[in-house]
Backbone and ligand atoms as CSV (ligand in chain L), in Angstrom:
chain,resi,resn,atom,element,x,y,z
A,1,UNK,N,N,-6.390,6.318,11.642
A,1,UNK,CA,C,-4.991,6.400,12.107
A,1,UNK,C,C,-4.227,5.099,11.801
A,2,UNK,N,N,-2.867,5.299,11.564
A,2,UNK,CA,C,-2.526,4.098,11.151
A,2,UNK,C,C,-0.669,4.372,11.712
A,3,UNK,N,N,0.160,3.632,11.945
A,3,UNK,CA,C,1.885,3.450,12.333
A,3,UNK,C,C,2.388,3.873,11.535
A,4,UNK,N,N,2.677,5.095,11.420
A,4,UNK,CA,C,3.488,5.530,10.516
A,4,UNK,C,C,4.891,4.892,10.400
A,5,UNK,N,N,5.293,5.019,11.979
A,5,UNK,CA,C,6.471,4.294,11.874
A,5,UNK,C,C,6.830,3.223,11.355
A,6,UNK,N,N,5.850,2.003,11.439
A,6,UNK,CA,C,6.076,1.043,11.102
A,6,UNK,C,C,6.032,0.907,9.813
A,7,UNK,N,N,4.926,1.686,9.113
A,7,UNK,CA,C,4.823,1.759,7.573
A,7,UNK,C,C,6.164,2.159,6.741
A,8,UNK,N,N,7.192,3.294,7.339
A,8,UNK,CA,C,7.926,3.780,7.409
A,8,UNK,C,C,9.182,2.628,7.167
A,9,UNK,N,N,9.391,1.667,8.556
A,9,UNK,CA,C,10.408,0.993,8.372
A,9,UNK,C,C,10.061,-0.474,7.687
A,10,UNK,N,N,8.983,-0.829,7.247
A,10,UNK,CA,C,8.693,-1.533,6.023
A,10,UNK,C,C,8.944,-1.359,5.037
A,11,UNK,N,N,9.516,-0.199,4.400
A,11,UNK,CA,C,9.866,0.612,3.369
A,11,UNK,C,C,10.875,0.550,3.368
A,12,UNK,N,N,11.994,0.972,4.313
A,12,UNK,CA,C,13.247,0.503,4.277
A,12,UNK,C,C,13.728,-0.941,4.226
A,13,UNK,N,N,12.800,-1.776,4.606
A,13,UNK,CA,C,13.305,-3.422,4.473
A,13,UNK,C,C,12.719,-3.645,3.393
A,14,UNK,N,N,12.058,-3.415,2.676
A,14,UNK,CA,C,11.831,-3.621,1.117
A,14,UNK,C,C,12.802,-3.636,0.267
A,15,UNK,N,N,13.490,-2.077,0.101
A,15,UNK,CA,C,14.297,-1.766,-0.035
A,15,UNK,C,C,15.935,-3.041,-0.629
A,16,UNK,N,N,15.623,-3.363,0.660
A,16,UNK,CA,C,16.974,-4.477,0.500
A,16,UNK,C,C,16.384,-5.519,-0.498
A,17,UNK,N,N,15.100,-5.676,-0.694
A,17,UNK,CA,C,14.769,-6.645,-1.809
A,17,UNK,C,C,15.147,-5.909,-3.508
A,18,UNK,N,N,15.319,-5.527,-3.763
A,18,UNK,CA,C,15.546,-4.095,-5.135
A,18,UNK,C,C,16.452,-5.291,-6.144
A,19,UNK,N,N,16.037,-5.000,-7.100
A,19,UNK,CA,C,17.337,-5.187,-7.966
A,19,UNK,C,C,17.524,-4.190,-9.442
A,20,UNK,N,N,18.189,-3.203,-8.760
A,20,UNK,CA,C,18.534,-2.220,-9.513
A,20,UNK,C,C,19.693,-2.128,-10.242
A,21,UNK,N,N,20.045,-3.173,-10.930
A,21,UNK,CA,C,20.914,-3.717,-11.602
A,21,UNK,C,C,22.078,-2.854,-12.651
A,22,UNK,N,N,20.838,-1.802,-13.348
A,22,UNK,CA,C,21.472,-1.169,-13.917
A,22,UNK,C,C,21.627,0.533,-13.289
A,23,UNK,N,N,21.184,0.926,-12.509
A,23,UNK,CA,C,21.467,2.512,-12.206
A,23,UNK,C,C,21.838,1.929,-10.377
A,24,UNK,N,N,21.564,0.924,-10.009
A,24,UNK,CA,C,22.169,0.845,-8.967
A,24,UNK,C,C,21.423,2.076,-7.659
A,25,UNK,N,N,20.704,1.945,-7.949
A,25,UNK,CA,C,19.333,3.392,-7.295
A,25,UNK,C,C,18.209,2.067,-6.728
A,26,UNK,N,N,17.987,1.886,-5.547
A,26,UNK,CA,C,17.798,1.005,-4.498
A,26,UNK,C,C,16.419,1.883,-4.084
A,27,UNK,N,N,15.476,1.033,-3.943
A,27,UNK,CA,C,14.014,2.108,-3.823
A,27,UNK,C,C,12.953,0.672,-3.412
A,28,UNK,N,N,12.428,1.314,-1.794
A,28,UNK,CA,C,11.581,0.146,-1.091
A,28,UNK,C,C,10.408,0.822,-1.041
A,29,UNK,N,N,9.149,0.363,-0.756
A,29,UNK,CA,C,7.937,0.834,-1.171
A,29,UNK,C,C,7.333,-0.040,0.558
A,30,UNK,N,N,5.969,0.537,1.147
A,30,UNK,CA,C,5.116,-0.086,1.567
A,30,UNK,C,C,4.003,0.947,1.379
A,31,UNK,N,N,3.082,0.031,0.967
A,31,UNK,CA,C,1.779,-0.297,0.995
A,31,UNK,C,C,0.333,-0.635,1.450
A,32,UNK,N,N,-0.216,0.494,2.352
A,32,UNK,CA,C,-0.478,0.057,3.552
A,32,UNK,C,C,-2.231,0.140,2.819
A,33,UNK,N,N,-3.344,-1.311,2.817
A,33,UNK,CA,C,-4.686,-0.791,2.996
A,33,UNK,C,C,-5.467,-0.234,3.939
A,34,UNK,N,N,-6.839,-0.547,3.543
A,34,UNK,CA,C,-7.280,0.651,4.434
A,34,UNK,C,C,-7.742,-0.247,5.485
A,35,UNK,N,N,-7.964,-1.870,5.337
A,35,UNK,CA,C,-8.220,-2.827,6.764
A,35,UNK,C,C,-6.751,-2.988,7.257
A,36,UNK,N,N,-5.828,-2.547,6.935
A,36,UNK,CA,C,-4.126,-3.047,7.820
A,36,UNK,C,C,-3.350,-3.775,7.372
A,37,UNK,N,N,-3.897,-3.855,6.071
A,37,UNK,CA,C,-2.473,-4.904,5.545
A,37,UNK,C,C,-1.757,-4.075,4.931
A,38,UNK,N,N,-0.300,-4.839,5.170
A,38,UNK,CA,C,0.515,-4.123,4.362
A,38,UNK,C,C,1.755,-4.982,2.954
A,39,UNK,N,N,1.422,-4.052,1.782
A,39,UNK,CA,C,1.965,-5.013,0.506
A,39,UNK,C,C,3.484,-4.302,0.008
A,40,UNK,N,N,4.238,-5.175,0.182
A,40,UNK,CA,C,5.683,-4.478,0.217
A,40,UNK,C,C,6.473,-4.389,-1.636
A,41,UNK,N,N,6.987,-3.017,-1.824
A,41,UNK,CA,C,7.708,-3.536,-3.608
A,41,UNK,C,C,9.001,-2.915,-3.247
A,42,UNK,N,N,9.380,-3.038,-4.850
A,42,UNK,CA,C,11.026,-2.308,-5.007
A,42,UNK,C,C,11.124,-2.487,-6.203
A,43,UNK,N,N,12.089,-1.608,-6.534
A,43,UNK,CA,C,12.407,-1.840,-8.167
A,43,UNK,C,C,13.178,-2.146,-8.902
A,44,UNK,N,N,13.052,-3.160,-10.120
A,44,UNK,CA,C,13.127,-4.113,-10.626
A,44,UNK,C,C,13.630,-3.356,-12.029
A,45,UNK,N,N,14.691,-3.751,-12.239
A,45,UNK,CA,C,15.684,-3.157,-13.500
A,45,UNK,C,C,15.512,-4.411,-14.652
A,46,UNK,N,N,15.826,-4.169,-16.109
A,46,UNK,CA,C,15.692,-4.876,-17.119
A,46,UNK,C,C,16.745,-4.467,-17.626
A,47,UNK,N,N,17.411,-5.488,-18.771
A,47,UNK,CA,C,18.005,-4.611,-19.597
A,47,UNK,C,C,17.626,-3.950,-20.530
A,48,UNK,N,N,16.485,-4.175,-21.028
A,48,UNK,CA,C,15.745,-3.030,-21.984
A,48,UNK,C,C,15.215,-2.344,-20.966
A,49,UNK,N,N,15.926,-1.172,-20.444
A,49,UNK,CA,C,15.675,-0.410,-19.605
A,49,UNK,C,C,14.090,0.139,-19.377
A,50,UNK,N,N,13.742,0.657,-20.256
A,50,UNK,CA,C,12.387,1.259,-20.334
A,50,UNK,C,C,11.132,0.282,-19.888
A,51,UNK,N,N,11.876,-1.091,-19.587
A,51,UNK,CA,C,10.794,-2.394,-19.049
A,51,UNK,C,C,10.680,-2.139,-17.100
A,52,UNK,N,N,11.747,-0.972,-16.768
A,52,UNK,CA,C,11.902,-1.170,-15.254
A,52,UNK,C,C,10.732,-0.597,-14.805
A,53,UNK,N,N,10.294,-1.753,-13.447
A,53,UNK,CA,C,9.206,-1.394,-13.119
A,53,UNK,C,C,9.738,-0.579,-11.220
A,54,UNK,N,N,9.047,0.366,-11.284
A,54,UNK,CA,C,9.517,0.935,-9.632
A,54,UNK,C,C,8.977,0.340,-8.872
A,55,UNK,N,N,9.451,0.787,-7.454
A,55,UNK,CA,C,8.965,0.152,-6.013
A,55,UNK,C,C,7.618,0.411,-6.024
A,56,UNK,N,N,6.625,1.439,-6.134
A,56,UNK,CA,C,5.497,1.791,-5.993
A,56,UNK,C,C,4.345,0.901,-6.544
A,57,UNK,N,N,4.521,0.569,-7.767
A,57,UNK,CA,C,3.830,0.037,-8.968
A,57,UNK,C,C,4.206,-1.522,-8.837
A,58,UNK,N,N,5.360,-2.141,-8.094
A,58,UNK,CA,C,5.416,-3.280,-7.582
A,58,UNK,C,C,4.428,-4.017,-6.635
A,59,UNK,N,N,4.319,-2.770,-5.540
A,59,UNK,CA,C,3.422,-2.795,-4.227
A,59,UNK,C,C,2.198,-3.113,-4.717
A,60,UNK,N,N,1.583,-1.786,-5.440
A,60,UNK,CA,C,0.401,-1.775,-5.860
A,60,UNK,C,C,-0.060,-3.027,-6.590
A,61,UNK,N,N,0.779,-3.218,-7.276
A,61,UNK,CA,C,0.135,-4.416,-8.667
A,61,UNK,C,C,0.497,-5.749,-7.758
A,62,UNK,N,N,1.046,-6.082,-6.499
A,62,UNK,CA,C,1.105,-7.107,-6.082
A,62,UNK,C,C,0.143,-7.071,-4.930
A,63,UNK,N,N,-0.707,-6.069,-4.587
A,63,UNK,CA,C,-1.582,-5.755,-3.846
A,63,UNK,C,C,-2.841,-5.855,-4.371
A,64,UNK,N,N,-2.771,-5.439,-5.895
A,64,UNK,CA,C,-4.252,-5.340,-6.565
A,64,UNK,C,C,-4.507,-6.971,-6.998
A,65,UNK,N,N,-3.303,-8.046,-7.158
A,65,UNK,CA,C,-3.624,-9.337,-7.582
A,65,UNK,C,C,-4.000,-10.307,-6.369
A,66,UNK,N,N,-3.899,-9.689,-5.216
A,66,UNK,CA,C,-4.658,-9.958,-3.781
A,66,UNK,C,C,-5.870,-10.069,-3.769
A,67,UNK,N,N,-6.452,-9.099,-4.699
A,67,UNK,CA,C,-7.587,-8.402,-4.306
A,67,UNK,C,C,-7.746,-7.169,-3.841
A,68,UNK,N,N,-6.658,-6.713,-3.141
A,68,UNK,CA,C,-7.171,-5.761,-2.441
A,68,UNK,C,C,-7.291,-4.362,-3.450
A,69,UNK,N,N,-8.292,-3.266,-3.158
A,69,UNK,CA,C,-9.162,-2.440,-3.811
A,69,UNK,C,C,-9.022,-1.329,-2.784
A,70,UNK,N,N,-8.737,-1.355,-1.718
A,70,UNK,CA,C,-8.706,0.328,-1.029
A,70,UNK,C,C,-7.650,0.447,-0.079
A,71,UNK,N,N,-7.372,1.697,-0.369
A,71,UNK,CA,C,-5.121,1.896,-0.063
A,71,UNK,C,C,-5.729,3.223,1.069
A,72,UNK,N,N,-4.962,3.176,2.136
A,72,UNK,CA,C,-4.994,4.068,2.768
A,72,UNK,C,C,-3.452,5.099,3.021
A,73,UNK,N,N,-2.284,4.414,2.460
A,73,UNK,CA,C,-1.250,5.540,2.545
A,73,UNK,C,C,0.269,4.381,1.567
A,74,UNK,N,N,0.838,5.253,1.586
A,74,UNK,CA,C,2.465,4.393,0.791
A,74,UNK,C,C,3.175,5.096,1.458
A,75,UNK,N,N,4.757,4.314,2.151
A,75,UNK,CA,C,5.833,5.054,1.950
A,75,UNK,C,C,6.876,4.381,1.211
A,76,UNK,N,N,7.458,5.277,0.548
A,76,UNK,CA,C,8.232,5.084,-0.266
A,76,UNK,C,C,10.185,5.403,0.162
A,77,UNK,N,N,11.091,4.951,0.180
A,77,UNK,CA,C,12.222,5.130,1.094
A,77,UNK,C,C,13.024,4.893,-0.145
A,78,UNK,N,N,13.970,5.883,-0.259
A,78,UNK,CA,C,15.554,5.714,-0.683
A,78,UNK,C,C,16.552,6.140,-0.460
A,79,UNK,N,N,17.614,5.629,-0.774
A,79,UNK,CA,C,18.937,6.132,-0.401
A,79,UNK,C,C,19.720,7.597,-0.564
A,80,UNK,N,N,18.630,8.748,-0.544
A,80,UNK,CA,C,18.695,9.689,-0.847
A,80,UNK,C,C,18.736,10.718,0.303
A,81,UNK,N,N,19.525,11.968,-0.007
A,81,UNK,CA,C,19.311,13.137,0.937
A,81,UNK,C,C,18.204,13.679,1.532
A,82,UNK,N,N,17.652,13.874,0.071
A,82,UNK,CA,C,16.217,15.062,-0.071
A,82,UNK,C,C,15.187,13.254,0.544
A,83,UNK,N,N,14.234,13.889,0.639
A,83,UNK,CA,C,12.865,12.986,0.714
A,83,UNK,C,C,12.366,12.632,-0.846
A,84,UNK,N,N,12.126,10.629,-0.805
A,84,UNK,CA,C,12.556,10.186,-2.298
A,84,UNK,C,C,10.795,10.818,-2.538
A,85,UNK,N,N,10.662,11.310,-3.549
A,85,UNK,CA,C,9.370,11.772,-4.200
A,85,UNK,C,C,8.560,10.418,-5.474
A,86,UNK,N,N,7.576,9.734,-5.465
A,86,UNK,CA,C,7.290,9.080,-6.725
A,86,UNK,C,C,7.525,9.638,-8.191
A,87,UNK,N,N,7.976,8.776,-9.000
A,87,UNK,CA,C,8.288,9.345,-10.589
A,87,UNK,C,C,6.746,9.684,-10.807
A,88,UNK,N,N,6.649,10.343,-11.981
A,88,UNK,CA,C,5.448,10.805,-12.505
A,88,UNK,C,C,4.249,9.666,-12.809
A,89,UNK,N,N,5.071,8.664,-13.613
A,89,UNK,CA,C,4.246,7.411,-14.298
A,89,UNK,C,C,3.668,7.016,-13.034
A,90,UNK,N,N,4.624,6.605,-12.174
A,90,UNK,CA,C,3.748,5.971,-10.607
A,90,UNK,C,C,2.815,7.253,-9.535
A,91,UNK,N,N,2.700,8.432,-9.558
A,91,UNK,CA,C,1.859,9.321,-9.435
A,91,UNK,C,C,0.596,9.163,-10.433
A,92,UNK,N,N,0.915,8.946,-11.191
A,92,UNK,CA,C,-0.661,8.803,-12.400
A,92,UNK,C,C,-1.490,7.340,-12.136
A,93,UNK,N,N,-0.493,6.624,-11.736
A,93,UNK,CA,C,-1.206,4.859,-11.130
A,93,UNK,C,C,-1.870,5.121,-9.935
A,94,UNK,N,N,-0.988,5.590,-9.154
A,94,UNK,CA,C,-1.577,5.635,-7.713
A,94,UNK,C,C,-2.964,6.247,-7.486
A,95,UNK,N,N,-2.936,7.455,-8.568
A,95,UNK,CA,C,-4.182,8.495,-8.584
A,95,UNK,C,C,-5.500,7.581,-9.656
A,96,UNK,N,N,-4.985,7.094,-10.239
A,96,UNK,CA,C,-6.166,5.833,-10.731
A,96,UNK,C,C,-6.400,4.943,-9.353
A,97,UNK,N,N,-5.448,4.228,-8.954
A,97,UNK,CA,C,-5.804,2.928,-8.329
A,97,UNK,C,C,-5.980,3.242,-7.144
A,98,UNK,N,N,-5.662,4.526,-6.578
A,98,UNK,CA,C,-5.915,4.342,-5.033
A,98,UNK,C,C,-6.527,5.954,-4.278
A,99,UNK,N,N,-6.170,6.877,-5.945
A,99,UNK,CA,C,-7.475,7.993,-5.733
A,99,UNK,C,C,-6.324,9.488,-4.780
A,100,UNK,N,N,-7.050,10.497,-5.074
A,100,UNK,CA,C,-6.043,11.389,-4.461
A,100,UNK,C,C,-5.742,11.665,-2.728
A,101,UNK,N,N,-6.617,10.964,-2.192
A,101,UNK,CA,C,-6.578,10.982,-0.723
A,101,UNK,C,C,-5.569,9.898,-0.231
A,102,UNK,N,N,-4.819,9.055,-0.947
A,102,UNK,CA,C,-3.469,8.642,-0.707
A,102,UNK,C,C,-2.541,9.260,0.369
A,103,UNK,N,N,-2.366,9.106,0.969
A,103,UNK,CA,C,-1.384,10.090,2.150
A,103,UNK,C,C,-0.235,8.925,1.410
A,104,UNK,N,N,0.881,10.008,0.846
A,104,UNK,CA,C,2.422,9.280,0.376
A,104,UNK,C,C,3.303,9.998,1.322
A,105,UNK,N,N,3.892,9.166,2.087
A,105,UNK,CA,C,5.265,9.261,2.695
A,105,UNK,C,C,6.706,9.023,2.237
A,106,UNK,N,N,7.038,10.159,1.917
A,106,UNK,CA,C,8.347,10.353,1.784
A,106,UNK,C,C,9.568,9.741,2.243
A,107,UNK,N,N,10.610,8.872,2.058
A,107,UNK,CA,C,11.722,8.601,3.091
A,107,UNK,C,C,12.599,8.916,2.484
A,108,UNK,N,N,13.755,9.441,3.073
A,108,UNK,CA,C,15.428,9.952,3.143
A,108,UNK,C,C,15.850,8.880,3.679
A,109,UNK,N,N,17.064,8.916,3.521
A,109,UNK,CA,C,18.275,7.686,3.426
A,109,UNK,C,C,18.457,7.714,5.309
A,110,UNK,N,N,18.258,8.485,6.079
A,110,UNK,CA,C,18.499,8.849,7.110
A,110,UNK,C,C,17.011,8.147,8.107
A,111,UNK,N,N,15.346,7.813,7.285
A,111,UNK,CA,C,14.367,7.407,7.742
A,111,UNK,C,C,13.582,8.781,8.010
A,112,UNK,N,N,14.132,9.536,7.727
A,112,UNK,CA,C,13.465,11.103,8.193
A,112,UNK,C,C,12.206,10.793,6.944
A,113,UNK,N,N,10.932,11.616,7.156
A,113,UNK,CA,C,9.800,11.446,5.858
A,113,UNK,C,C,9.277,12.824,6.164
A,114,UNK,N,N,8.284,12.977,5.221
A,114,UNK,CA,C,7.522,14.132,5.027
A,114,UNK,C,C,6.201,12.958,3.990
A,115,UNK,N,N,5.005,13.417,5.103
A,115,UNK,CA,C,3.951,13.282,4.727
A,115,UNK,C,C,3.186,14.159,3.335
A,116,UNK,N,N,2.761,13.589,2.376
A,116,UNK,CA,C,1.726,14.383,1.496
A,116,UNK,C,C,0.517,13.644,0.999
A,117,UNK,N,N,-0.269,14.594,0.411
A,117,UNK,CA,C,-1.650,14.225,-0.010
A,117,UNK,C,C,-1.042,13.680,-1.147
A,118,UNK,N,N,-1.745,12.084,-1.951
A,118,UNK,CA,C,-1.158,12.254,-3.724
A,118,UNK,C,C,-1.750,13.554,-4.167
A,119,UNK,N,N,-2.622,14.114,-3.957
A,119,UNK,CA,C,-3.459,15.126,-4.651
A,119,UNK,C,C,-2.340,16.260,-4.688
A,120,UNK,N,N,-1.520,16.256,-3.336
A,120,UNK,CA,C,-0.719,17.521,-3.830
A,120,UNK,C,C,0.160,17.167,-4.502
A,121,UNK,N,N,0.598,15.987,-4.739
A,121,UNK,CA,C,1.920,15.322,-5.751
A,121,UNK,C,C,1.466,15.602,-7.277
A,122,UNK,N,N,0.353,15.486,-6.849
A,122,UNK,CA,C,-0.891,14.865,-8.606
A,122,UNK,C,C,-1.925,16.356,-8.836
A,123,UNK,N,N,-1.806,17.229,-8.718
A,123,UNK,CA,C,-2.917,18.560,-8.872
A,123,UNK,C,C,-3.275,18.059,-10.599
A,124,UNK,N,N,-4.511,18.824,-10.548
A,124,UNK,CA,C,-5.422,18.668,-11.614
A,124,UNK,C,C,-4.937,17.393,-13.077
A,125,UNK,N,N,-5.615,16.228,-12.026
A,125,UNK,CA,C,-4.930,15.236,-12.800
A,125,UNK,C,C,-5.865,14.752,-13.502
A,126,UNK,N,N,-5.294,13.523,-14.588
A,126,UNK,CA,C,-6.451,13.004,-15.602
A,126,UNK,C,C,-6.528,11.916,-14.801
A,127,UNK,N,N,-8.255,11.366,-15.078
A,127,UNK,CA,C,-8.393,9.934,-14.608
A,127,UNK,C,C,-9.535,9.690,-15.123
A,128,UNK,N,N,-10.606,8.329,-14.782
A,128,UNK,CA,C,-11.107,8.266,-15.661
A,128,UNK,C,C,-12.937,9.065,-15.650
A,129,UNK,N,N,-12.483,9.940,-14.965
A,129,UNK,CA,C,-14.162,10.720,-15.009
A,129,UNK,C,C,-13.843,11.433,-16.172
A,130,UNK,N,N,-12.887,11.697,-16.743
A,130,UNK,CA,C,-12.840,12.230,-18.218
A,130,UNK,C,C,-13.407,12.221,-19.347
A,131,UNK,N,N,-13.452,10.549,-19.570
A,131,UNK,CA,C,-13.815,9.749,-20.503
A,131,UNK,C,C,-15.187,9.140,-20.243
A,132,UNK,N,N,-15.316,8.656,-18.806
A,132,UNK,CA,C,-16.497,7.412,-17.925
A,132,UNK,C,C,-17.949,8.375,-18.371
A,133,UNK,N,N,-18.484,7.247,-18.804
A,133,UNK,CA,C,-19.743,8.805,-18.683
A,133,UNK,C,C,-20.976,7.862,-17.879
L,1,LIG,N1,N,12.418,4.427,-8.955
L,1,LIG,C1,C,11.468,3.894,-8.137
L,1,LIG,O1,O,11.400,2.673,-7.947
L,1,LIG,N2,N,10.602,4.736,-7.532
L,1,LIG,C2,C,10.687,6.092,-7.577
L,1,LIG,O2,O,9.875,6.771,-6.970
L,1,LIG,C3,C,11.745,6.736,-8.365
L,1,LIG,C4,C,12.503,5.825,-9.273
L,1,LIG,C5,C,13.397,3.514,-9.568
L,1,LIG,C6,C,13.231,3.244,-11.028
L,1,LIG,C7,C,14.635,2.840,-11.406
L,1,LIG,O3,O,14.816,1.451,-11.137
L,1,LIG,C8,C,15.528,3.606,-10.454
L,1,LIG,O4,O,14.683,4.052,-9.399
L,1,LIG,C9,C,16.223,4.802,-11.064
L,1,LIG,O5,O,15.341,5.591,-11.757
């Protein structure tokens, strides 16, 4: 068991760290392991656009240069109606680095979330038992 809430409004104060320079689309991330820490991102615009890195993949990669190796949930928060969902590229990281039992939390602009498995974000995904022999 772990604070949702709190995981929740860590996500929104991330958030205010963003520099979304060019689409102006504001996106806070937390990061919660599986001993209680929690590693906060947001996303980071370039002008060679295709260099922007999201809130998710911020968290993670500033979590994995910690050390830390086992994730017990993310929420992810934006300024949005619907509940913000991870882009695809950061669904395929998460399901490498932190495996499909990820519980990802959803946030709306309002703090409202909806809990999911990555597995249901990520169904029959590639990773590396594909290749690993
Ligand atoms: N973005 C994220 O940071 N996470 C998501 O889950 C969706 C998209 C960012 C990338 C880009 O900076 C902006 O939102 C618009 O796509």
């Amino acid at each position: 068991m772990y604070n949702r809430k709190e995981l929740i409004q860590k996500a929104i104060e991330a958030k205010s760290k963003a520099l979304p320079t060019y689409s102006n689309f504001h996106v806070g991330a937390a990061l919660l392991t599986k001993d209680g820490k929690i590693y906060l991102g947001a996303n980071i615009e370039t002008s060679s656009y295709s260099l922007t890195i999201c809130a998710e993949r911020t968290a993670l990669f500033t979590a994995i240069l910690e050390g830390e190796r086992k994730f017990k949930a993310i929420a992810v928060a934006g300024d949005t109606e619907d509940y913000l969902p991870p882009c695809g590229a950061c669904r395929q990281v998460l399901s490498d680095l932190c495996g499909g039992d990820l519980d990802v939390i959803l946030v709306n602009k309002k703090g409202k979330s909806k809990k999911l498995k990555l597995r249901e974000l990520l169904p029959y995904s590639f990773g590396e038992e594909f290749f690993k022999k």
